[in-house]
C-alpha positions in Angstrom: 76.7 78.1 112.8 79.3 76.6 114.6 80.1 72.6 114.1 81.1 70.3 116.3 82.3 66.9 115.0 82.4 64.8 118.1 79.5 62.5 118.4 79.3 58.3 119.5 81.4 56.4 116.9 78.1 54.3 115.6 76.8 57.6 113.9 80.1 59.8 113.7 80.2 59.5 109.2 76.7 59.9 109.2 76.2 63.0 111.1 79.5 64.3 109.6 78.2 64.1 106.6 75.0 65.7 107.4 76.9 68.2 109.1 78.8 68.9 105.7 75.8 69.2 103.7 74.1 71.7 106.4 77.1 73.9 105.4 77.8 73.7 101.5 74.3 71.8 100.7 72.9 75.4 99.0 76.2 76.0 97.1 74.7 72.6 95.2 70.9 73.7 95.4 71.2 76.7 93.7 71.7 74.8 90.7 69.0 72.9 91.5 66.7 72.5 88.2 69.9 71.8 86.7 70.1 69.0 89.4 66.7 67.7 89.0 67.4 67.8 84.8 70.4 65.5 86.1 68.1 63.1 87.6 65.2 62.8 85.2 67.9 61.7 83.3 69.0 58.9 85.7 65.4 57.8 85.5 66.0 57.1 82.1 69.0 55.6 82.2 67.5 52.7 84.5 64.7 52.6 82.0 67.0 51.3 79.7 69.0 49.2 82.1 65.5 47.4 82.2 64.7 47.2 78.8 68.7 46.0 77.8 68.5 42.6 78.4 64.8 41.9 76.9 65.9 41.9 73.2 68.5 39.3 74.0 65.7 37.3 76.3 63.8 37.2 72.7 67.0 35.6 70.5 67.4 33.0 72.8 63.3 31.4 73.4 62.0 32.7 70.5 64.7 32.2 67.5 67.9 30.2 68.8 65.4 27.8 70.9 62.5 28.6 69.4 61.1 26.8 72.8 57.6 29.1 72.8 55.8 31.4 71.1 55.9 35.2 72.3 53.5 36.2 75.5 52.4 39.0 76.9 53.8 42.4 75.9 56.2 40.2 73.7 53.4 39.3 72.1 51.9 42.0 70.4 55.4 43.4 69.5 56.9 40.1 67.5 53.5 38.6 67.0 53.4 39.4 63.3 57.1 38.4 62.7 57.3 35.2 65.0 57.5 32.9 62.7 60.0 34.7 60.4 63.2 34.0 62.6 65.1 36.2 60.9 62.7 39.1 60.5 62.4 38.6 63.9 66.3 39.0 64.7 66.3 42.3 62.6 63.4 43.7 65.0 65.3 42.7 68.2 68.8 44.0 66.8 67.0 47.2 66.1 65.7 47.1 69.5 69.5 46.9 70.7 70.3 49.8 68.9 68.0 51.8 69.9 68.4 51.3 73.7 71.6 51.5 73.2 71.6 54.9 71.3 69.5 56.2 74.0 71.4 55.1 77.0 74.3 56.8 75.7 72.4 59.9 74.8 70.8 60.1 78.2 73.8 59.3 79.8 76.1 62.0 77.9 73.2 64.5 78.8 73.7 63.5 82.3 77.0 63.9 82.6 77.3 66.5 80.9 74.7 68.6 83.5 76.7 67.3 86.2 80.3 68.3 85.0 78.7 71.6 84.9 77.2 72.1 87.7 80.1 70.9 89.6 82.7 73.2 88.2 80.2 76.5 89.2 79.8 75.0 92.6 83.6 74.6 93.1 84.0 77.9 91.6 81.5 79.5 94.1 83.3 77.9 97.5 86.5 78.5 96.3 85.7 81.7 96.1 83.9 82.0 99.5 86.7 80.7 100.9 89.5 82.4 99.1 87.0 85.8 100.0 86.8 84.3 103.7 91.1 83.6 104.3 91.2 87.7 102.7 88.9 88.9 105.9 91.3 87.0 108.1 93.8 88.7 110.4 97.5 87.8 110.0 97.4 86.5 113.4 94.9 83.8 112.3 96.9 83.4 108.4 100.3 83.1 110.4 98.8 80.1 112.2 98.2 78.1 109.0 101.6 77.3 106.3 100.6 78.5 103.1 100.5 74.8 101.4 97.5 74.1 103.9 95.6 76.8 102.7 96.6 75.9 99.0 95.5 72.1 99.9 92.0 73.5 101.2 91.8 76.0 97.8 92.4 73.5 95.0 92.6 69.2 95.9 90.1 69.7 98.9 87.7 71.4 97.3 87.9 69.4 94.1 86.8 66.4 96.5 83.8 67.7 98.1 82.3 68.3 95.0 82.0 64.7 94.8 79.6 65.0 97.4 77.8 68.0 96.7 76.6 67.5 93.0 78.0 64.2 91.4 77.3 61.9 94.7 73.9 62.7 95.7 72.5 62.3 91.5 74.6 59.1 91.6 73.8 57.7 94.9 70.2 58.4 94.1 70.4 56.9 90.5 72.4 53.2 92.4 69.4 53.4 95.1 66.8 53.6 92.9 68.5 50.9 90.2 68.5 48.5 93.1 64.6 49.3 94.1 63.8 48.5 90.2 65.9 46.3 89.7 65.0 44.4 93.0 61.1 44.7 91.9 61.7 43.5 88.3 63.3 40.6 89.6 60.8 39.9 91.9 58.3 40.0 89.6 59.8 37.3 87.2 60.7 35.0 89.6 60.4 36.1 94.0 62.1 33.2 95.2 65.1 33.2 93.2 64.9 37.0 93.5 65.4 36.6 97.5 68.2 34.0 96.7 70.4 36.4 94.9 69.6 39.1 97.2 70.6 37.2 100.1 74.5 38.8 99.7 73.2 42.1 99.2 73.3 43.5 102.7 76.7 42.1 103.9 78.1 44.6 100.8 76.2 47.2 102.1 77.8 46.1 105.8 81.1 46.1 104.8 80.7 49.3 102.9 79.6 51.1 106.0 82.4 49.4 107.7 85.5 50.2 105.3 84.4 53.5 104.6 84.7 54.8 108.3 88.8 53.8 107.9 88.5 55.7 104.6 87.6 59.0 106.1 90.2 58.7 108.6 92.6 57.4 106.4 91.5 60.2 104.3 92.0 62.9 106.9 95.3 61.5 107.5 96.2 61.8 103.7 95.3 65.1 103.0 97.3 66.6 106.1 100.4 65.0 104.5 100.0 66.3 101.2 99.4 69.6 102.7 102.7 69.4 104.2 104.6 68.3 101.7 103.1 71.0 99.3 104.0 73.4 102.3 107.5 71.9 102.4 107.9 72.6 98.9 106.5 75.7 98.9 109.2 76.7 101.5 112.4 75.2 99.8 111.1 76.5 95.9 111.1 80.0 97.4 114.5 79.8 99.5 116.2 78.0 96.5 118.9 80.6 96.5 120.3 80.5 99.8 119.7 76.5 99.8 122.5 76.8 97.0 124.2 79.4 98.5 125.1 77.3 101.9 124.9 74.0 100.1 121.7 72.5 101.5 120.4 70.8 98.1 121.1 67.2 99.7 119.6 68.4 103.0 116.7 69.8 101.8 116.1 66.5 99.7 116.5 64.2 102.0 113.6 66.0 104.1 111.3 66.3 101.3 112.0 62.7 100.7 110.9 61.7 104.3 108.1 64.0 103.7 106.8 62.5 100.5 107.4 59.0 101.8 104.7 59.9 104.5 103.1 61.5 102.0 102.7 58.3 99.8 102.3 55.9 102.7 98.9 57.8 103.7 97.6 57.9 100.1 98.3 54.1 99.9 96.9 53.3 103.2 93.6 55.0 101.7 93.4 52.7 98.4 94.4 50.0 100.4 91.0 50.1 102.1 89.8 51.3 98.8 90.7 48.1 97.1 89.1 46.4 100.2 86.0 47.5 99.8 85.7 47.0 96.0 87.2 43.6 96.5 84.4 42.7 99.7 81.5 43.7 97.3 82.6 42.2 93.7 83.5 38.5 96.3 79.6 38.8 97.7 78.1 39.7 94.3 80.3 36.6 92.7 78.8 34.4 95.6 75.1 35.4 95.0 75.4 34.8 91.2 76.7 31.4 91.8 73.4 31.2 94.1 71.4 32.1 91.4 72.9 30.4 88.9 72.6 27.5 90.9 69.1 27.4 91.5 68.1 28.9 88.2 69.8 26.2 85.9 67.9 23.6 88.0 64.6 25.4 87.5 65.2 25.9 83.6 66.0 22.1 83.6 63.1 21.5 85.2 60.9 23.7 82.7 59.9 26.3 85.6 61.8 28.8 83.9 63.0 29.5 80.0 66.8 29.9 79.6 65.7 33.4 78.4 63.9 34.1 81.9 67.3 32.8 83.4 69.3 35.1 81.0 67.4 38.3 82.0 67.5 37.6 85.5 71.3 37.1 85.8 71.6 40.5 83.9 69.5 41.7 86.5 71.5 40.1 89.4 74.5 41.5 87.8 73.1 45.0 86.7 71.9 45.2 90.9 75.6 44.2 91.7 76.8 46.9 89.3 75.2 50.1 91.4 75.8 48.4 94.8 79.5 48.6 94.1 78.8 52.2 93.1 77.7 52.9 96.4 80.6 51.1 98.2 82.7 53.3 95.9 80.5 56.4 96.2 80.7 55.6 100.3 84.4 56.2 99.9 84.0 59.3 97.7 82.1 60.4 100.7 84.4 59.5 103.6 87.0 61.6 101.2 84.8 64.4 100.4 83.6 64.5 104.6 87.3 64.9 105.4 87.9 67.5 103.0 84.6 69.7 103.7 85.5 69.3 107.8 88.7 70.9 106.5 87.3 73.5 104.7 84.7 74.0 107.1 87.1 74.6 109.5 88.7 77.3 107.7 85.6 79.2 107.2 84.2 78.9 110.5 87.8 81.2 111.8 86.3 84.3 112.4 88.4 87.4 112.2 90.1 88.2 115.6 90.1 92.2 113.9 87.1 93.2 112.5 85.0 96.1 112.2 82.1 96.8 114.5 78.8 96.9 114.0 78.1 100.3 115.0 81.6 101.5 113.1 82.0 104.7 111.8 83.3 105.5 107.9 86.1 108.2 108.4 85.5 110.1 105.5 88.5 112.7 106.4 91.9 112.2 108.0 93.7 115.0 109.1 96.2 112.4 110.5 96.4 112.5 114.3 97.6 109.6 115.6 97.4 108.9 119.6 98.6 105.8 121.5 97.1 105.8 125.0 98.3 103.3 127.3 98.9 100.3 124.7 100.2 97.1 125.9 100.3 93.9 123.1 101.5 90.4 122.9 101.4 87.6 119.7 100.6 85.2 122.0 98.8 87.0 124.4 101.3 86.3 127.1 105.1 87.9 126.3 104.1 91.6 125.6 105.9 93.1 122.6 104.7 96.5 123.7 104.3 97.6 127.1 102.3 100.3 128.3 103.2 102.6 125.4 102.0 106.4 124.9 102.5 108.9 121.8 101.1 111.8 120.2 101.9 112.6 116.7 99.9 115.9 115.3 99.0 115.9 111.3 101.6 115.9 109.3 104.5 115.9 111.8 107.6 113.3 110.5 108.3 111.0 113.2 111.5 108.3 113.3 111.1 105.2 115.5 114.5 103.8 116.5 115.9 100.8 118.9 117.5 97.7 118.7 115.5 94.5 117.2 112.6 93.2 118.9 112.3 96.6 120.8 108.3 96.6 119.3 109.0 98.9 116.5 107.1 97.5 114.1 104.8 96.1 116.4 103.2 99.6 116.4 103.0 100.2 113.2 100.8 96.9 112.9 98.7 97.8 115.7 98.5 101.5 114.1 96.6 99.3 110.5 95.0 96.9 113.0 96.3 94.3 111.8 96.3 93.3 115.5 94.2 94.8 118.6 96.4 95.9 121.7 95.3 93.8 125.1 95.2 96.9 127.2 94.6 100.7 125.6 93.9 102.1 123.2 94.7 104.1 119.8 93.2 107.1 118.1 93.4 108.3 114.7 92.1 112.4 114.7 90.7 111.8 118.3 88.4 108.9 117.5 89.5 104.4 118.7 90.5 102.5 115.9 88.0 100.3 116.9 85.0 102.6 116.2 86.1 102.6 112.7 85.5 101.0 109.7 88.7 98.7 108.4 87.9 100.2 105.1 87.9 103.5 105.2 91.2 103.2 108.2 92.9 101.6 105.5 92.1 103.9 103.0 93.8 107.1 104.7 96.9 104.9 105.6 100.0 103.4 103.0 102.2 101.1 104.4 105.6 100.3 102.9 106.9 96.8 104.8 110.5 95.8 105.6 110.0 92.3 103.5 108.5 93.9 100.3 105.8 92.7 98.2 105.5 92.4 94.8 102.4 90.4 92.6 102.7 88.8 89.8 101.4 92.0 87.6 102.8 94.7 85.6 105.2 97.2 87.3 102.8 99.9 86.3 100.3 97.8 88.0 101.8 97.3 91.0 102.7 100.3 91.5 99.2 101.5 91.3 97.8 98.6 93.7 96.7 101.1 95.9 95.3 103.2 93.7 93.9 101.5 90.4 92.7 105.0 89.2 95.7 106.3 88.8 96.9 107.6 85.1 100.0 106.1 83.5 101.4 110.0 84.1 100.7 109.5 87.8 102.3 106.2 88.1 105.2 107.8 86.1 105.8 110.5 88.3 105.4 108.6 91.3 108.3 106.5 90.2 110.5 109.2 89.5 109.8 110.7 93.2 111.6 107.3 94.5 114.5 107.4 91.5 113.5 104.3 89.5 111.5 106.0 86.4 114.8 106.2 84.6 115.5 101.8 85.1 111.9 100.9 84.3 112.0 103.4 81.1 114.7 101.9 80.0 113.0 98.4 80.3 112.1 96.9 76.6 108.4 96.7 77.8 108.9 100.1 80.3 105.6 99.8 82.7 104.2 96.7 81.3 107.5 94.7 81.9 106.4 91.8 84.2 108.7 92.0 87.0 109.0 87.9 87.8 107.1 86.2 91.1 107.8 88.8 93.6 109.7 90.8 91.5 112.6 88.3 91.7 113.8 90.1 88.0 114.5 92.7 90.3 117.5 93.8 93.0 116.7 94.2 96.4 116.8 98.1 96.6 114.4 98.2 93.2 111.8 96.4 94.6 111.7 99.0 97.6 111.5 102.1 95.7 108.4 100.4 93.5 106.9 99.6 97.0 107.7 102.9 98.2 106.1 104.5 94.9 102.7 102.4 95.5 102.5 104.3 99.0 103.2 107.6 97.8 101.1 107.4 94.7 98.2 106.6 97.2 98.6 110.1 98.8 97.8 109.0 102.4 96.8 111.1 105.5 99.2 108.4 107.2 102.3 107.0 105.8 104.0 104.1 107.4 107.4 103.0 106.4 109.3 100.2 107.9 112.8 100.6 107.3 112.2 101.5 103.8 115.5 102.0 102.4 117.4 99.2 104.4 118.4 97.9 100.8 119.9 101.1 98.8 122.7 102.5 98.7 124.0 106.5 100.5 122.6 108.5 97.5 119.5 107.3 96.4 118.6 106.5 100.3 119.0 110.5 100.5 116.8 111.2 97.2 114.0 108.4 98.2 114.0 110.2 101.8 113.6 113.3 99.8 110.7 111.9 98.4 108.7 111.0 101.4 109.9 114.0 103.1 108.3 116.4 100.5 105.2 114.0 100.2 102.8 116.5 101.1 101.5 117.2 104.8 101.3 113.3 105.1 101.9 112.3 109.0 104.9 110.2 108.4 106.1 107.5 110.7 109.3 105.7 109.7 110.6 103.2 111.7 114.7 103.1 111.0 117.8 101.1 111.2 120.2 103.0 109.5 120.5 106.2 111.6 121.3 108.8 108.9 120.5 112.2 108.6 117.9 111.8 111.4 117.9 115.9 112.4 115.1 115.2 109.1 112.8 114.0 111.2 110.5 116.5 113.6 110.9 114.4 116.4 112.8 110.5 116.7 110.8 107.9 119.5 113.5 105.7 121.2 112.3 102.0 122.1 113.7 99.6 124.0 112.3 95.8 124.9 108.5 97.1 124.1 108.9 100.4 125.7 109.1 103.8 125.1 112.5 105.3 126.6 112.8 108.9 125.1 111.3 111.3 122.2 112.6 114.4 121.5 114.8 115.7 118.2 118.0 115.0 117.1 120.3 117.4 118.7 118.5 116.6 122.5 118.3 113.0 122.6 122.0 112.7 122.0 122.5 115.3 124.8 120.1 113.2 126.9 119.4 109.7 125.7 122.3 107.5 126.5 120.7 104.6 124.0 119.9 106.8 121.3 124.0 107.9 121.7 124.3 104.6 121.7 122.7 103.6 118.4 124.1 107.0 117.0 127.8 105.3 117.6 127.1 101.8 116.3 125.5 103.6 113.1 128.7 105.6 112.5 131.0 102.7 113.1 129.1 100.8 110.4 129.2 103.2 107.7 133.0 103.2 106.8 132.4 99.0 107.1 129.4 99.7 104.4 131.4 102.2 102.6 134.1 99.7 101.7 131.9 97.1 100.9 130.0 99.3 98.3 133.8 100.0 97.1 134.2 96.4 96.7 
C-alpha cells in the first residue's frame, strides 16, 4: 500500500490519521481482548465517576441541611437510618470508600493492560522496522544519517504508541464520560444541563484548530532532534581527530546552533500545547460560572436542593475534565501522526536490490565470476564504471589496481549486489546475479572492506559472524592464519575479551586481521578483499597474504594499493576512471602497461618513505 499524504487542508489530520491507523492499526488489534479488557474497565471507571459525587449530595440535604427526607433510589438505601444523622454519615463515608477503592482498582487494572500492551506493540514495529532498514540497500541507507533512523527506532516510535493503544481506550473512555455525563445531567436538571454545555463545542473547536499547528509543529520538532542526534552521532565517533586538529570549540559552537533549533521547535510545540490546554480550562471556567449562576438562583428559589446543585457542578466539572483529555489526547495525536508518517515513510522504501520472484537458490559455487558489458553510476548519472568486461575462472587470484576513484571497489559492490549495474550484466558460474537468491549469493561470498567493521561482541564472536557454527578450535585457527592468535591469547579474557565499540581497544592493523579471519573462517567460493592490509606493517602484510593465498581454491579478488609482491597474483586488472585498461600478470603489464609502470614506480618510491617512518 502506498500513502499519499496530500489531501484539502479541512480534512488533512483526519485522513492522516486514518491513514496511520490503516498502516499500524493490526500491530494494536492483535492485542485486542487485551484492548477490549482495557475498556470494560473504562466503563467502570465512569461508573464511579457517576456514583462519586452522590454520597456527598446525601451529607449536604439530608444531614448538614437536613432540608428533605431521602427519595427515590436514596430512599430505600438511607431510609432505615434517616433519622440517625450520624448513622447516616457512617453509611455515606463507607459509600466514599468504597467508590473510591474501586476507582482506583479499576483504574490500576486499566492501566496496567494498557502499559502492556503498548510496550509489545512498540516492540513489534520496532522490530518490523529495524527488520525492514536490514532488507534495504546501501544506496537507500546512505540516503538517510544514522541519527534519523535512530529518531524513527526509539522517540518516534515511543509516540505513535500513544495513538495505537493508550489514545483510542482513552479517547473512547473521555467520549463516552461526556455522553453519560451529558445524559446524567440532563436528567437532573435539562435546562441548566444545556447552559453549561453551551461552551462545550468551542473547546472542541479550538482543539481541532490548535492541534493542526501541533502536528506541523511536531514534524518540524522531530526533524531537528534527528539532526542534532545525527550531529552528535558524527562528532562522538570523530572525537579523536576533532582533538587532534583542535576542532573542540568548532564542533561546539555547531552543535550549539543545532540544539538551539533543536529547542526552539520543541518549544514552539508546547507553546501551542499550553494553548490549547489554556483555551479549554478558560471555556470550562466560563460555563461553570454559567452554571453556577443560574443554579444558585434556582436553589434560592427552591427549584433545586443545594445537593442537586453540588452534584451537578461535579458533573460540569467531571465533563470539563475528559474534554481537556481530548484537547490533550488531540495533541498526542497530531504528535503520534507526525511520527507514524515518519515511520511510514521508512517502511514504505522498498529495496532498490532484491531478489526475484522466480530466483534461484545456488546451492554450489565453483566460483566463476563474469562481467559482461557493465556500466554503473551512484547517482545514476556520472558512471563509476563504464562498459567493463572480465572473466575470472574458479579459484584463479586476481589483483585490481588503479588510482582512487578508478571504480575499484565499485565492482566488488556490484559483484555482492549491493548495487545493480544500469547496463550489463554479471554472472557467477555462468548464471545473472539477478536470477539468484541474495541469500544463498551471499552465502558463497566473504567480503573483507577497506573501513573495517567490528560489533560490539566478543572477538571470538566476531570473528565467527559469518559463521556462528564454527568451534572455538576453528575460530582459533582461523586467527592464527592472519597472525593475531598469539595478541588475543595473550588477552586476560583471550576470545571473550570485548574489543570496545568497533573495536576501538584495538590498532588499526588488528582490527583488519580479525576482519580478515571472519572471511577466511567462512570458507567462501568467492573472497573479496578491499585493500585488506592497507594498515600492517611489511612482515605480517606478507604472512596475512600468505594466508589468503593458501585459502583453499577460493576465487580471490583483491583490490590493492600497496603494489607488493604482486607476481602472487595469477593475473592483476588495471583500471582507470571506471574503465578497464589492461589485465595480464606481473612481468607483462610492466613490459606493456605504461599505468601499471606507473603505479609500480610511485609504490617503490613510497616504501623507503614508509620504511623510515616504521623506523621512527
Amino acid at each position: 500500500m502506498h500513502f499519499t499524504f496530500k489531501t484539502r487542508r479541512g480534512r488533512l489530520d483526519l485522513l492522516e490519521t486514518r491513514l496511520i491507523w490503516s498502516r499500524f492499526g493490526s500491530y494494536a488489534m492483535k492485542h485486542r481482548g487485551s484492548l477490549a479488557l482495557a475498556a470494560l474497565a473504562s466503563l467502570g471507571v465512569i461508573a464511579t465517576q457517576l456514583a462519586a459525587p452522590w454520597p456527598i449530595k446525601v451529607i449536604f440535604d439530608n444531614i448538614l441541611a437536613r432540608s428533605q427526607a431521602p427519595r427515590g433510589w436514596l430512599a430505600e438505601w438511607v431510609g432505615r437510618i434517616a433519622a440517625e444523622p450520624m448513622g447516616l454519615l457512617a453509611w455515606v463515608c463507607a459509600a466514599i470508600l468504597v467508590i473510591a477503592v474501586l476507582d482506583a482498582l479499576i483504574s490500576y487494572i486499566r492501566d496496567i493492560i494498557l502499559a502492556q500492551v503498548g510496550q509489545e506493540v512498540v516492540g513489534k514495529i520496532r522490530q518490523a522496522l529495524f527488520r525492514h532498514l536490514q532488507t534495504l540497500s546501501p544506496a537507500e541507507l546512505e540516503k538517510r544519517h544514522t541519527g534519523e533512523l535512530l529518531t524513527c527506532l526509539s522517540g518516534d516510535i515511543i509516540m505513535l504508541r500513544q495513538l495505537l493503544v493508550g489514545g483510542i481506550v482513552s479517547a473512547n473512555q473521555s467520549v463516552l464520560t461526556v455522553l453519560s455525563l451529558t445524559v446524567a445531567m440532563l436528567l437532573l436538571n435539562w435546562k441548566l444541563a444545556l447552559v453549561g454545555l453551551l461552551t462545550t463545542p468551542l473547546s472542541m473547536l479550538a482543539s481541532y484548530r490548535i492541534s493542526r499547528s501541533i502536528r506541523q509543529a511536531t514534524e518540524q520538532q522531530r526533524e531537528k532532534e534527528g539532526a542534532t542526534l545525527s550531529l552528535a552521532q558524527d562528532v562522538l565517533g570523530a572525537m579523536p581527530i576533532i582533538q587532534a586538529f583542535n576542532r573542540q570549540r568548532t564542533e561546539q559552537e555547531r552543535f550549539s546552533r543545532q540544539n538551539r533549533s533543536s529547542t526552539r521547535a520543541a518549544l514552539k510545540t508546547t507553546r501551542l500545547e499550553a494553548r490549547l490546554y489554556r483555551t479549554v480550562t478558560l471555556t470550562s471556567a466560563a460555563g461553570l460560572c454559567l452554571i453556577l449562576f443560574v443554579g444558585v438562583r434556582d436553589v434560592l428559589a427552591g427549584v433545586m436542593t443545594a445537593g442537586d446543585l453540588l452534584v451537578f457542578v461535579s458533573y460540569l466539572r467531571s465533563v470539563n475534565r475528559p474534554v481537556r483529555d481530548i484537547a490533550k489526547l488531540s495533541s498526542q495525536a497530531a504528535k503520534a501522526t507526525a511520527c507514524g508518517k515518519r515511520i511510514a515513510a521508512l517502511m514504505e522504501i522498498g529495496p532498490s536490490v532484491k531478489s526475484r520472484p522466480d530466483a534461484a537458490a545456488l546451492e554450489a559455487c565453483r566460483g566463476q565470476i563474469a562481467l559482461e558489458g557493465v556500466s554503473f553510476g551512484y547517482d545514476g548519472r556520472r558512471p563509476a564504471l563504464r562498459d567493463v568486461s572480465l572473466h575470472v575462472a574458479a579459484g584463479e587470484r586476481v589483483a585490481i589496481v588503479g588510482p582512487s576513484g578508478a571504480g575499484k571497489t565499485t565492482l566488488l559492490k556490484l559483484l555482492l549486489r549491493f548495487y545493480d549495474p544500469q547496463e550489463g550484466a554479471l554472472q557467477l558460474d555462468g548464471l545473472d546475479l539477478r536470477d539468484l537468491t541474495l541469500d544463498s549469493l551471499r552465502r558463497h561470498t566473504a567480503w573483507v572492506s577497506q573501513d573495517t567493521v567490528l560489533f560490539g561482541l566478543t572477538i571470538g564472536e566476531n570473528i565467527a559472524l559469518g559463521c556462528p557454527a564454527a568451534t572455538p578450535e576453528q575460530i582459533a585457527a582461523a586467527a592464527g592464519r592472519v597472525q593475531i592468535a598469539d595478541f588475543i591469547e595473550s588477552l586476560p579474557d583471550g576470545y571473550d575479551t570485548l574489543p570496545g565499540q568497533n573495536g576501538v581497544a584495538l590498532s588499526g592493523g588488528q582490527r583488519q586481521r580479525l576482519a580478515l579471519a571472519r572471511a577466511l573462517l567462512r570458507c567462501p567460493a568467492v573472497l573479496l578483499l578491499d585493500e585488506p592490509t592497507s594498515g600492517l606493517d611489511a612482515r605480517t602484510q606478507a604472512a596475512v597474504e600468505d594466508a589468503w593465498m593458501a585459502g583453499g581454491a577460493a576465487t580471490t579478488l583483491v583490490v590493492c594499493h600497496r603494489l607488493r609482491r604482486m607476481e602472487r597474483f595469477d593475473r592483476i586488472v588495471v583500471m582507470e576512471d571506471g574503465r578497464i585498461v589492461a589485465v595480464g600478470p606481473h612481468d607483462e603489464l610492466l613490459r606493456n602497461c605504461p599505468q601499471y609502470a606507473a603505479l609500480q614506480s610511485a609504490a617503490a618510491a613510497e616504501q623507503p618513505l614508509a620504511a623510515e617512518a616504521a623506523a621512527c
